[in-house]
Each structure stands twice: as C-alpha cells, then as structure tokens.
C-alpha positions in Angstrom: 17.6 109.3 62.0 18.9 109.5 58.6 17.3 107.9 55.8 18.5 104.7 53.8 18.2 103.3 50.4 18.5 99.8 48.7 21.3 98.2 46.3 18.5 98.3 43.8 17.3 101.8 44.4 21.3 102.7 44.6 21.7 100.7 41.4 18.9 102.2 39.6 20.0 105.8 40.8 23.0 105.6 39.3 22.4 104.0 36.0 23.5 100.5 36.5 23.2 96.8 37.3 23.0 95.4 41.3 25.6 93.2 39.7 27.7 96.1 38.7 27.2 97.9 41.8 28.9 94.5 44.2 31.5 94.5 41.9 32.1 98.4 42.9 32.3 97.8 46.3 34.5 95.1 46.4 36.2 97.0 44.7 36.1 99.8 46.8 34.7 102.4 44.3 31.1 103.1 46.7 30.6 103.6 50.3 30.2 99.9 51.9 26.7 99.8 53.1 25.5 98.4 56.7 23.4 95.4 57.3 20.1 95.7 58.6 18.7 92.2 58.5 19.3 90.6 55.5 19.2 93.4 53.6 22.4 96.1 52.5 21.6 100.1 53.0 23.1 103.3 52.5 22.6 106.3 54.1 21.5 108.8 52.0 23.1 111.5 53.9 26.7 109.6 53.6 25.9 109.0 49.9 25.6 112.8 49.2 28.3 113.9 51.0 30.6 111.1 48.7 29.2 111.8 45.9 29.8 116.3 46.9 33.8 114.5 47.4 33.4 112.6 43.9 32.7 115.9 42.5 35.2 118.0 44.0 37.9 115.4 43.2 37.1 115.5 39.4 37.4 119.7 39.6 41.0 118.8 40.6 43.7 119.3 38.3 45.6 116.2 37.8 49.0 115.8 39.9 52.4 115.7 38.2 
C-alpha cells in the first residue's frame, strides 16, 4: 500500500500556503488528491512520478 501525505504536509513540502495549494488544484496545476474521510491525500508514489514529469517537461525546449 502506498503511502499518503496531507494538504498541509504537501503545502509545506513545497514551500507554500494550504490556500495556495486549493487554488492549484482547481486550477489543475497538482495531482487531485482522494478522500479518505474527511480528510484530502496524495500518494506519495503518484506525487513523485509528477513531479519526475514536471521535471522532464521543463528540460524540453520550447515548441515553435
């Protein structure tokens, strides 16, 4: 089973607000996370494989 972090772990793991981090995913800029109660989670697993895309993306040179 993989293991799952928090908005406010996420948040903090990237350097901003939980505030700033809703507004990203309504915006569609992070991974949606799944619901497990009450509370919103993300796969760590899922998050490091977007983040490896992330990276790879910005190594691109830009399309003309």
């Amino acid at each position: 089973m993989d293991d799952f972090i928090d908005a406010k772990t996420f948040a903090k793991k990237f350097g901003m607000s939980v505030r700033k981090l809703d507004y990203l995913i309504e915006n569609g800029d992070v991974p949606r996370p799944i619901k497990i109660g009450n509370s919103r989670r993300w796969s760590i697993a899922e998050l490091e494989q977007w983040i490896s895309q992330k990276l790879e993306e910005a190594k691109l040179p830009p399309s003309k």
